[in-house]
FILUM-573184 format. One record per residue (C-alpha): x, z, y; residue in three letters; residue number from 1. Coordinates in Angstrom, 2 decimals, padded with zeros to 5 digits. Each point is the difference from the previous one (the first is absolute). Layout:
N
R      c1      c3      c2   r   k
R       X       Z       Y ALA NUM
...
***
This chain:
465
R      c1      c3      c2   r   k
R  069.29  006.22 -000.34 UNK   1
R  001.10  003.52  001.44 UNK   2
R  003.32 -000.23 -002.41 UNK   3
R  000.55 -003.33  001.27 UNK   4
R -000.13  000.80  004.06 UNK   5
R  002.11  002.98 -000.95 UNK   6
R  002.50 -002.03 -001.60 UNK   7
R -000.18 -002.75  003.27 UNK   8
R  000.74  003.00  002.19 UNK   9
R  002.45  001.42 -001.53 UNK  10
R  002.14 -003.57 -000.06 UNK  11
R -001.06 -000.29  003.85 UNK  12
R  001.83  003.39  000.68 UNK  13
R  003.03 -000.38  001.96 UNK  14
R  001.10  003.64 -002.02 UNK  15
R -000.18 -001.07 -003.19 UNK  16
R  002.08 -002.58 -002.30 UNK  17
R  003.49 -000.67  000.61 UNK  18
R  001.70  002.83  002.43 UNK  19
R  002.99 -001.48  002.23 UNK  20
R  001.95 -000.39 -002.98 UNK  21
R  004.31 -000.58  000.55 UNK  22
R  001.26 -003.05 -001.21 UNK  23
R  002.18  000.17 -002.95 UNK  24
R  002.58 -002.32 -001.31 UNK  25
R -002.68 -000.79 -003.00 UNK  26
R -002.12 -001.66  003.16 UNK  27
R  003.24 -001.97  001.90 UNK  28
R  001.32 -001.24 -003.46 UNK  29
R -003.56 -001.19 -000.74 UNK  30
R  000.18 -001.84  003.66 UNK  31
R  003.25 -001.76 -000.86 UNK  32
R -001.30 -001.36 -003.41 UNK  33
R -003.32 -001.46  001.63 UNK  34
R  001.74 -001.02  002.57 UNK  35
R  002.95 -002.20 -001.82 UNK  36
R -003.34 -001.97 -000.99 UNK  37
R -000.49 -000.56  003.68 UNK  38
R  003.25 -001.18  000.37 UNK  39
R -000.34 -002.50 -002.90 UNK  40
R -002.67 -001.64  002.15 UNK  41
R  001.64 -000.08  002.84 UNK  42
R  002.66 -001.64 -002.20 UNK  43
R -002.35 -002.53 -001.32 UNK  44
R -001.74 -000.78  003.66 UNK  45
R  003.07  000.01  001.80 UNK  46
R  002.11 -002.34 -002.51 UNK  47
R -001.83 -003.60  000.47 UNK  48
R  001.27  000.06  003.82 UNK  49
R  004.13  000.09 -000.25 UNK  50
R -000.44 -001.94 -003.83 UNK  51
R -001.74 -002.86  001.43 UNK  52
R  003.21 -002.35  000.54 UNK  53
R  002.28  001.04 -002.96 UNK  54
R -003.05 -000.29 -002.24 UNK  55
R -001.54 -003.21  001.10 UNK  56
R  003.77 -001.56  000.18 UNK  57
R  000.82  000.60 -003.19 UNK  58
R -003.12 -000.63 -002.11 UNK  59
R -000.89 -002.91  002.78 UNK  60
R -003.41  001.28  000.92 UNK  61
R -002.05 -001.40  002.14 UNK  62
R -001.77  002.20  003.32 UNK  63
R -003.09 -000.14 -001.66 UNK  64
R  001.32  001.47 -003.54 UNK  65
R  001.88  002.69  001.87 UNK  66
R -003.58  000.75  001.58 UNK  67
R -001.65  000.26 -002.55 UNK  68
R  003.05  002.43 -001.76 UNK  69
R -000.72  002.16  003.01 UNK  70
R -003.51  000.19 -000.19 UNK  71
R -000.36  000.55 -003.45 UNK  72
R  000.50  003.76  000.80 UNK  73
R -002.97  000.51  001.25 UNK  74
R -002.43 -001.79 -002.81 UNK  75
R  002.62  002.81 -002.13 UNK  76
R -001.61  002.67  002.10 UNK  77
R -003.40 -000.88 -000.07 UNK  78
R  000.23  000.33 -004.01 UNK  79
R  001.77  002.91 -000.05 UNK  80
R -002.60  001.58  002.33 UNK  81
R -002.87 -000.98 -002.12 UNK  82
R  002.00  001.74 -003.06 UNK  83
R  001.14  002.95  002.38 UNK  84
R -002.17  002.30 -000.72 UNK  85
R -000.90 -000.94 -003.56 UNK  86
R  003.35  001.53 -000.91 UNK  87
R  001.01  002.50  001.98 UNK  88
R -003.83  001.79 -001.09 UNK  89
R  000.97 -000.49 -003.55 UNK  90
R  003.99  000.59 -000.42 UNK  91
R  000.68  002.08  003.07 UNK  92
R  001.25 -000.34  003.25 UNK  93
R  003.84  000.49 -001.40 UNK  94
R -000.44 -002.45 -003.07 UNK  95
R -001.60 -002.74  002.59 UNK  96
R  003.07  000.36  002.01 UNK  97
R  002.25  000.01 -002.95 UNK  98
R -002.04 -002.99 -001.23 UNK  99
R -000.22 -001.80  003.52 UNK 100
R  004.01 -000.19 -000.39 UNK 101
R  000.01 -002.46 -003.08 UNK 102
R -001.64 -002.52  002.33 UNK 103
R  002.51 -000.04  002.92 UNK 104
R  003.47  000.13 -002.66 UNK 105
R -001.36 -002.62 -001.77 UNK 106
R -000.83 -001.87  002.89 UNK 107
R  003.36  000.31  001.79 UNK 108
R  001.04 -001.10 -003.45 UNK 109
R -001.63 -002.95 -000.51 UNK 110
R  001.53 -001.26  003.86 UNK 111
R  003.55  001.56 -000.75 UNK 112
R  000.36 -002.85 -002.53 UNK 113
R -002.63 -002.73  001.23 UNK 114
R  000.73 -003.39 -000.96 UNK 115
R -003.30 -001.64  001.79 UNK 116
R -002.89  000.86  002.16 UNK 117
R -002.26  001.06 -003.08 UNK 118
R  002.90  002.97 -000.67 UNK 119
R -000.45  000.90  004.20 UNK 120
R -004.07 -000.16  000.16 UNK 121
R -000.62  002.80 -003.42 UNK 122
R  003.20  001.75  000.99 UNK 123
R -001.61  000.73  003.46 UNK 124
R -003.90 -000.01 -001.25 UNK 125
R  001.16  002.44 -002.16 UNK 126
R  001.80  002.67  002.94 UNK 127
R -003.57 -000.92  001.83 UNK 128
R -001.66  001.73 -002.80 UNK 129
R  002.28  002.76  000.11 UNK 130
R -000.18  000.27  003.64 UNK 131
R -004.12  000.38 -000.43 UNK 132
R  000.61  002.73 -002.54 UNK 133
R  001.97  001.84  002.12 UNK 134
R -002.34 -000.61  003.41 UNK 135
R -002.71  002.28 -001.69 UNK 136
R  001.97  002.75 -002.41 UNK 137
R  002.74  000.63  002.48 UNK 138
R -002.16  002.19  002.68 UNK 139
R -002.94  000.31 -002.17 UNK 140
R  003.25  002.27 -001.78 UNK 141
R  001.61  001.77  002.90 UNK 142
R -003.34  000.80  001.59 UNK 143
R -001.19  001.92 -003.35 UNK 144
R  003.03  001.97 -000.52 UNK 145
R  001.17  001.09  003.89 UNK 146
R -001.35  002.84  001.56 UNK 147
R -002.72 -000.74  002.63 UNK 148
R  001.90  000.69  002.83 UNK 149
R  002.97 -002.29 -000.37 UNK 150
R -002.28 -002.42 -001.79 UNK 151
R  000.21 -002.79  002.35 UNK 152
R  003.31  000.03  000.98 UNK 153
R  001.45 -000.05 -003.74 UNK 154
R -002.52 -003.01 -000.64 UNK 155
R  001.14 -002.19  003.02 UNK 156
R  003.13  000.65 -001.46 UNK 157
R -000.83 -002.33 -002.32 UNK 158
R -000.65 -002.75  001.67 UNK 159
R  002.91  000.81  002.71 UNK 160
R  002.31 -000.94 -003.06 UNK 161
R -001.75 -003.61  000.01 UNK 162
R  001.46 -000.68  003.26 UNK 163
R  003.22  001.62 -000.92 UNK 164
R -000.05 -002.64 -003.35 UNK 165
R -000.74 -002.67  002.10 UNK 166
R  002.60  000.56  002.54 UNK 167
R  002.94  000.47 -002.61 UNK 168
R -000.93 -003.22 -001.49 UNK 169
R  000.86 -001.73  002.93 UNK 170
R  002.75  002.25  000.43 UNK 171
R  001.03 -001.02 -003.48 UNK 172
R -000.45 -003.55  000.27 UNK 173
R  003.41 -000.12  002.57 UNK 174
R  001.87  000.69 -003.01 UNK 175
R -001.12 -001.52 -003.24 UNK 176
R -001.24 -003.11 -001.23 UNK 177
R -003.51 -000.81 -001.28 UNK 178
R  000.16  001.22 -003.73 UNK 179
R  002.51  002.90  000.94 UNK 180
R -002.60  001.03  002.62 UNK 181
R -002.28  000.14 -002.62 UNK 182
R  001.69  002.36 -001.98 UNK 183
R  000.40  002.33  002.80 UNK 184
R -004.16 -000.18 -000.37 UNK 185
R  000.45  001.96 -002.81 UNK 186
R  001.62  002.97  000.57 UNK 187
R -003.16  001.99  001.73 UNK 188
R -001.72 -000.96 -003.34 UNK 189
R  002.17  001.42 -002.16 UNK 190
R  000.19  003.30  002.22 UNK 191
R -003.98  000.53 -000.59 UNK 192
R -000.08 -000.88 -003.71 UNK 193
R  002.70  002.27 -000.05 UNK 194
R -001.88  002.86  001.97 UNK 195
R -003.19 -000.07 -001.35 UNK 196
R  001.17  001.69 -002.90 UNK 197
R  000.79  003.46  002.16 UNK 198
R -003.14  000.52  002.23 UNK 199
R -003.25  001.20 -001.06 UNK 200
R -003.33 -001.71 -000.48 UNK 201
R -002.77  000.25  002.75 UNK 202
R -001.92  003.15 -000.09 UNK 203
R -003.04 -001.66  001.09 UNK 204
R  000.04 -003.01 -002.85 UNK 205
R  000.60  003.16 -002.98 UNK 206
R -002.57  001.83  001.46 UNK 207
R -002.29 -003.71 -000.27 UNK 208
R  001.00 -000.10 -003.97 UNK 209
R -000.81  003.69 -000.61 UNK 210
R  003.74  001.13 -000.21 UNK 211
R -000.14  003.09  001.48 UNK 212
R  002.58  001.77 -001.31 UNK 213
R  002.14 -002.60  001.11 UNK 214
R -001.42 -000.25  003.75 UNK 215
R  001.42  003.91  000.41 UNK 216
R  003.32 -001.13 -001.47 UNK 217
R  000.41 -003.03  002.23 UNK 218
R -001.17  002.00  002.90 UNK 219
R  002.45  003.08 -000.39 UNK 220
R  002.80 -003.03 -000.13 UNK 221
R -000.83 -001.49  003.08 UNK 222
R -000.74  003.37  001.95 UNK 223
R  002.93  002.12 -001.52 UNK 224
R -000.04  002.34 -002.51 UNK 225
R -000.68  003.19  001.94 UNK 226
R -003.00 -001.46  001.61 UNK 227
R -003.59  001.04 -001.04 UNK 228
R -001.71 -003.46 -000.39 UNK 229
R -003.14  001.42 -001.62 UNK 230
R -002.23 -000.66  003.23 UNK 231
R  001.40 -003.55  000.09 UNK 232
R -001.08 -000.59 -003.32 UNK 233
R -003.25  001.99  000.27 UNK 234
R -001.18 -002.33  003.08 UNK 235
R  001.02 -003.35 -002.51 UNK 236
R -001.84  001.49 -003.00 UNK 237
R -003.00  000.77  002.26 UNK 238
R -000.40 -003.89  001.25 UNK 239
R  001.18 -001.32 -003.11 UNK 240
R -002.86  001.58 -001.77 UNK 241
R -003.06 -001.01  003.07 UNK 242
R  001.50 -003.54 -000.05 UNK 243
R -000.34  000.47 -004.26 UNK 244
R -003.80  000.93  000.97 UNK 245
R -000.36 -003.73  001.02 UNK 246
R -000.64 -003.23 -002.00 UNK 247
R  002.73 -001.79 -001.54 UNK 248
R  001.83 -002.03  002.87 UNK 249
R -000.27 -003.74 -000.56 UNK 250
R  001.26 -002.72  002.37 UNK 251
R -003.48 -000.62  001.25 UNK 252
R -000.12  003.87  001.11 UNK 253
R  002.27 -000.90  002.49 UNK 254
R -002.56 -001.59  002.31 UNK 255
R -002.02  003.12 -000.58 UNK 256
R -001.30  001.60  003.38 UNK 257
R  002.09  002.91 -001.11 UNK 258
R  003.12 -001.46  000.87 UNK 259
R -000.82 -002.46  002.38 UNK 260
R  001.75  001.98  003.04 UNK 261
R  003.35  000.02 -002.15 UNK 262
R  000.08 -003.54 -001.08 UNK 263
R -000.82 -001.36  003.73 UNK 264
R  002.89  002.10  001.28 UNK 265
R  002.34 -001.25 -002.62 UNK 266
R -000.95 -003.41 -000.30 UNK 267
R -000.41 -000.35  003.31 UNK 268
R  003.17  001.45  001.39 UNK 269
R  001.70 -002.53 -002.03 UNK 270
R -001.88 -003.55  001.12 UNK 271
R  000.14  000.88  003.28 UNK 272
R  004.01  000.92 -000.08 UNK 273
R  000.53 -003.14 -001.67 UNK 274
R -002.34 -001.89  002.33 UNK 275
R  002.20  001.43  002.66 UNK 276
R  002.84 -002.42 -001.08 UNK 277
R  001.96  002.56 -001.57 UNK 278
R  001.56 -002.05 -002.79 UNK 279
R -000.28 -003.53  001.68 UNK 280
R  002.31  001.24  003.07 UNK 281
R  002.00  001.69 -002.19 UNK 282
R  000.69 -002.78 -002.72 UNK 283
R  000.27 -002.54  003.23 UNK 284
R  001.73  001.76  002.43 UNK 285
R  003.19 -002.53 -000.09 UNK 286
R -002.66 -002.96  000.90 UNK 287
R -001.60  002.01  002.35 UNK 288
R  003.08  000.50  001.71 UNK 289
R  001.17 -003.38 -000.16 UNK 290
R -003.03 -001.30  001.57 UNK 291
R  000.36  002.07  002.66 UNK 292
R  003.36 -000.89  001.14 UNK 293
R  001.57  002.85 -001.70 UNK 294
R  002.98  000.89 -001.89 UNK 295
R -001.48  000.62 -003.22 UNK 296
R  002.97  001.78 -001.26 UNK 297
R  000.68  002.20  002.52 UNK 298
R -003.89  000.68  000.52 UNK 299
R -000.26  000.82 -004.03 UNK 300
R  003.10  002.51  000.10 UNK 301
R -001.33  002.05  003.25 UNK 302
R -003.99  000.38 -001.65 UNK 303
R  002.02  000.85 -003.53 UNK 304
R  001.67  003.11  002.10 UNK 305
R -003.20  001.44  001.74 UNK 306
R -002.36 -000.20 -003.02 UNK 307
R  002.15  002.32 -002.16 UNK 308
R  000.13  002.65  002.82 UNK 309
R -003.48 -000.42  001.08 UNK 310
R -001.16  000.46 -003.66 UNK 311
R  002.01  003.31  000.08 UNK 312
R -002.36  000.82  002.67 UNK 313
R -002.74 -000.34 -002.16 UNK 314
R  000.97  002.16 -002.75 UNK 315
R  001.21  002.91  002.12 UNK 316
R -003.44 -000.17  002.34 UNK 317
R -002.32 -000.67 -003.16 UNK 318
R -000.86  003.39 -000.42 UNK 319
R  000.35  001.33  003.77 UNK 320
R -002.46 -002.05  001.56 UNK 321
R -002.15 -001.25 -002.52 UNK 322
R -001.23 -003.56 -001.87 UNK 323
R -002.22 -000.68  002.86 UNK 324
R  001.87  000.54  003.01 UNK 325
R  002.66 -002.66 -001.35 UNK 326
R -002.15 -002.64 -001.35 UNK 327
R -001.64  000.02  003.71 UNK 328
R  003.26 -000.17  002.04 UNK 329
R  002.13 -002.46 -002.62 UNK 330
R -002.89 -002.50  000.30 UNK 331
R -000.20  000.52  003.47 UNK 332
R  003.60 -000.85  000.35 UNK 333
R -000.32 -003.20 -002.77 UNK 334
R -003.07 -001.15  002.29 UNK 335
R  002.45  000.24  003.40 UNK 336
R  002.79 -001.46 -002.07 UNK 337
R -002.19 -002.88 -001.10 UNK 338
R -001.41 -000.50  003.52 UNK 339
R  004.14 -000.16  001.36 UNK 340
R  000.64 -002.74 -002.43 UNK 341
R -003.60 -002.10 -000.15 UNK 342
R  001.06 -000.10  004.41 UNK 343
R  003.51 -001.33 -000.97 UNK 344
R -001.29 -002.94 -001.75 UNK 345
R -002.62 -000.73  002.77 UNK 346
R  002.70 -000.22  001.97 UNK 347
R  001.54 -002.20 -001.72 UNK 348
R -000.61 -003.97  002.13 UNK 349
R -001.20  001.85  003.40 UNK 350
R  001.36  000.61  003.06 UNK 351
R  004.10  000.19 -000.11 UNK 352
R  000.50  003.56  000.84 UNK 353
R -002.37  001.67 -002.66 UNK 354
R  001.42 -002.23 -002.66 UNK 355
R  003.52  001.60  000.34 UNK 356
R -002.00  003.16 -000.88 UNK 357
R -000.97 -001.61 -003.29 UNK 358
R  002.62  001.10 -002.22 UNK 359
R  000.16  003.72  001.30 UNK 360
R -003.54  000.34 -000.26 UNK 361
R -000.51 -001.22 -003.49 UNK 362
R  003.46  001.91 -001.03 UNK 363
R -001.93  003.06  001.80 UNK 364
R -003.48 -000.36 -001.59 UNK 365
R  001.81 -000.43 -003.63 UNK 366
R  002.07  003.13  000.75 UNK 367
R -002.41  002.23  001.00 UNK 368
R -002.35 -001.33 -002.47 UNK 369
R  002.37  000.31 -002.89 UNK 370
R  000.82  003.87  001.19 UNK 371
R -003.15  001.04  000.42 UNK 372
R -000.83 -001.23 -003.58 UNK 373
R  002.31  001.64 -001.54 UNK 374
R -000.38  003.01  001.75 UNK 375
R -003.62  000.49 -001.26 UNK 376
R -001.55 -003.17 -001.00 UNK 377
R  001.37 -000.87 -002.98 UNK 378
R  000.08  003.22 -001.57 UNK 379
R -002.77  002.31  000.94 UNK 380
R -002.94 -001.82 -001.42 UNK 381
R  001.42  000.34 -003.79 UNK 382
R  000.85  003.71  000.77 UNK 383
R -004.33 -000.02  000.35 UNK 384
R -000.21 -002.59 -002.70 UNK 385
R  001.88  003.12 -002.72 UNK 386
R -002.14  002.59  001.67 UNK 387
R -003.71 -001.07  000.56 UNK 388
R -001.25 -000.88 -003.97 UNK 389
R -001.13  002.72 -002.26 UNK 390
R  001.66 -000.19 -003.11 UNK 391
R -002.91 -001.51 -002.15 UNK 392
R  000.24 -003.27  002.37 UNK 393
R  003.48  000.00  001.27 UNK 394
R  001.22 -002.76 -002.34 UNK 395
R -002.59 -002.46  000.60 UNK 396
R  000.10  001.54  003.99 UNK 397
R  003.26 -000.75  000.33 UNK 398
R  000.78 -002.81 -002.05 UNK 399
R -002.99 -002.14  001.89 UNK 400
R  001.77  001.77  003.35 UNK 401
R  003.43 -001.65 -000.92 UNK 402
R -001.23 -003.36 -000.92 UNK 403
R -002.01 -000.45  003.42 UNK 404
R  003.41  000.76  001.40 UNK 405
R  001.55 -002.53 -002.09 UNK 406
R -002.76 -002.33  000.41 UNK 407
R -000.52  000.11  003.73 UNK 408
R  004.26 -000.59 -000.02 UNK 409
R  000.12 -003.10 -001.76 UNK 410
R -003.31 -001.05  002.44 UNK 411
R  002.14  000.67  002.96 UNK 412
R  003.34 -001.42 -001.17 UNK 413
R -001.45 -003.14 -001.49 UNK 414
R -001.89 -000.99  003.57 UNK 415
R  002.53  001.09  002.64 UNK 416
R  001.66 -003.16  000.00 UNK 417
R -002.69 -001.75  000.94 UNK 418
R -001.20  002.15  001.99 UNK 419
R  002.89  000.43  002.22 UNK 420
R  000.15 -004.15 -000.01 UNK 421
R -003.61  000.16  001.46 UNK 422
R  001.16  002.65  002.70 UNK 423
R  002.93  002.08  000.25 UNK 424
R -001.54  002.23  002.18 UNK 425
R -003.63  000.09 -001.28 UNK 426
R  001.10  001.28 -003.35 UNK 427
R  001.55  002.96  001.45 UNK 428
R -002.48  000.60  001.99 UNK 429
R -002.03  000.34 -002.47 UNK 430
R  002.02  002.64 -002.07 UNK 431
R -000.32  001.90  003.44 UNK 432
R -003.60 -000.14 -000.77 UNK 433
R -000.16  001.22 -003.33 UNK 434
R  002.96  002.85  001.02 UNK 435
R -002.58  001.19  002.76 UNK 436
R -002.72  000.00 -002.58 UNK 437
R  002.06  002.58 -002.09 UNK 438
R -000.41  002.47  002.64 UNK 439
R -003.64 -000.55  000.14 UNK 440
R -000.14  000.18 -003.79 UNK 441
R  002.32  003.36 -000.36 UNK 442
R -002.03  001.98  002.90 UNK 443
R -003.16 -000.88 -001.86 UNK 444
R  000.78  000.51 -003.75 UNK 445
R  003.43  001.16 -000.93 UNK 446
R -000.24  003.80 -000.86 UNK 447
R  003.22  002.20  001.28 UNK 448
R  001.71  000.80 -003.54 UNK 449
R  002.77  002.01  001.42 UNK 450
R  000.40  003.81 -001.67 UNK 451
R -003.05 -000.21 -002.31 UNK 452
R  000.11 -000.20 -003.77 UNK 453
R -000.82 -003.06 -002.28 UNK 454
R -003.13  001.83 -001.18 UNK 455
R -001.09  000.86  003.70 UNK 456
R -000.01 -003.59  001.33 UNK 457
R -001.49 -001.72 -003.14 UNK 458
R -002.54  002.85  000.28 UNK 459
R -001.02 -000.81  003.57 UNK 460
R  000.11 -003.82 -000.35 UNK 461
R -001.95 -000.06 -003.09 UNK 462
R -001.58  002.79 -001.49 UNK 463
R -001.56  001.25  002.84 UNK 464
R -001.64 -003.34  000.78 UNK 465
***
């Protein structure tokens, strides 16, 4: 008992573990490969939207096949989240996103040369599977191998290059036709099969299979050669072997007292962002527009130039001001931004004067809705998804944390429609709701993750239960 508080304390130390380690070009280069994988979803989400007429022209598709070609992603997702951690706790973090690859080349593939819907539906259920590969292993990657204190701005990172995928497939889609535009999918592929063949493995994961050898090797690469890593790798060993004191994890450990503040947190931070409207606003924003008397075109292009700026914001202040503090004032904003646009619509058959202000206000609310998520929203909670599971749980953690987010998605995307057909307004006002009940839900239970090690958060959310 007295080794076991010792060891506790020494991982809640601020002074021990990682020290405020440079970062080398081992580290960047290792960003850049994990985050071509964002950029292949991004690819893959973004590419249904400027397709849609060249496809359905030339294969003569109906509306309801090409919904069903876009929504297929996300039933891709929810498998690959269920398999998520599965593979990345028995090949590696590197392997899974060497592995993760296959899916999204041969799914481009299969709708390069599509001759029917069949060829379009496993083309893009396969990228979906991809895509929920890559949801989990991506941070749960970064965050193991970055020093503490630039942590959370290398993670967002990630999931900056999303939005960055997303907006160069529309960018793309100017330019080249349907199975052309598909090809271009490719290319970020390629790059990470490519690099995953010149960065290391996760310390963390070869400390987990008893490598230890290899976890000072892999830590010397990432912090330079002339660093001394040995307290880094001392502080792993040390909660490696408590968290070897404990049973053998099984599935059903999950819902184990133990770890029930880390799976509320991640679980939880990912229904209520989706139940925000999150995806449906952002898969519908064209309708949303249209319904409101706006120039969907026009609208799209201005809230495709704020989000990549405004998720620049989030990756520089990750770090600066904390997890927390961003979560609070993003949802804040998403809750306003709701509120802006829900009042547009009720505006909409009133008095004269205050339905002029219809448009404006809904092209307001989306705006600062649509900033405000990607300037904190949609990236911090997976930064605390890679950081809050101990090792022995993080693959079923995480992979039960990406399919709620893939779950609570396809919820949201399948009933906006008729939702926003029952009330344009009331729907919105209800994502205001839910935003406002993220701040609520981050004052209460969302730990501040900002400049503490892996071992030191785990410790206080679990062991010390």
């Amino acid at each position: 008992m007295q080794e076991r508080e010792g060891v506790e304390e020494g991982l809640l130390d601020g002074n021990n573990g990682e020290s405020a380690a440079e970062i080398t070009f081992v580290v960047v280069l290792c960003t850049i490969v994990a985050a071509s994988g964002s950029l292949a979803y991004g690819f893959s989400v973004g590419y249904s939207s400027p397709a849609e007429f060249g496809i359905m022209d030339d294969l003569s598709l109906s509306i309801a096949e090409y919904s069903a070609f876009g929504s297929i992603l996300t039933f891709g997702g929810m498998i690959g989240a269920l398999i998520s951690g599965r593979i990345a706790e028995t090949i590696g973090r590197r392997l899974t996103m060497w592995f993760l690859e296959i899916f999204f080349i041969v799914g481009w593939v299969l709708i390069i040369f599509a001759k029917n819907i069949w060829w379009l539906n496993i083309g893009r259920l396969l990228m979906g599977i991809g895509a929920g590969l890559h949801c989990y292993v991506a941070p749960i990657y970064i965050a193991e191998i970055t020093p503490k204190n630039n942590r959370g701005g290398f993670t967002a990172a990630i999931t900056f290059s999303v939005s960055i995928g997303f907006s160069l497939m529309f960018f793309f889609g100017n330019f080249f036709a349907w199975r052309n535009l598909a090809l271009v999918g490719t290319i970020p592929s390629f790059i990470q099969v490519l690099g995953t063949f010149f960065i290391p493995e996760s310390p963390r994961w070869l400390a987990k299979t008893g490598r230890w050898k290899e976890v000072e090797a892999a830590l010397q690469r990432l912090r330079g050669k002339n660093s001394d890593v040995s307290s880094e790798a001392a502080e792993i060993k040390e909660h490696m072997e408590t968290l070897q004191k404990l049973p053998q994890s099984r599935f059903l450990d999950l819902f184990n007292r133990r770890y029930a503040h880390s799976l509320i947190v991640g679980v939880g931070l990912m229904v209520l962002v989706q139940f925000g409207g999150t995806d449906a606003i952002s898969s519908y924003t064209s309708s949303i527009f249209e319904a409101a008397g706006f120039s969907s075109g026009i609208a799209s292009t201005v809230m495709a130039g704020l989000q990549l700026p405004a998720a620049a914001v989030s990756v520089a202040l990750m770090d600066k001001i904390g997890r927390r503090l961003i979560l609070m004032v993003t949802a804040t904003g998403t809750c306003l931004g709701c509120l802006i646009a829900g009042l547009g619509f009720a505006f909409k058959g009133g008095y004269e004067e205050l339905e002029q202000l219809s448009p404006a206000l809904v092209l307001t609310g989306i705006l600062v809705f649509s900033v405000c998520f990607s300037a904190g929203m949609g990236g911090t909670p997976w930064v605390i998804m890679s950081e809050i599971f101990p090792v022995n749980i993080k693959g079923t953690g995480g992979s039960l944390v990406t399919l709620s987010n893939w779950f609570s998605s396809w919820i949201v995307t399948y009933a906006f429609n008729f939702l926003f057909q029952w009330s344009s307004a009331g729907v919105f006002f209800v994502f205001a709701c839910v935003s406002a009940s993220i701040v609520i839900f981050v004052a209460k239970l969302v730990p501040e993750t900002k400049g503490r090690t892996l071992e030191q958060i785990q410790a206080s959310m679990t062991l010390l239960q």
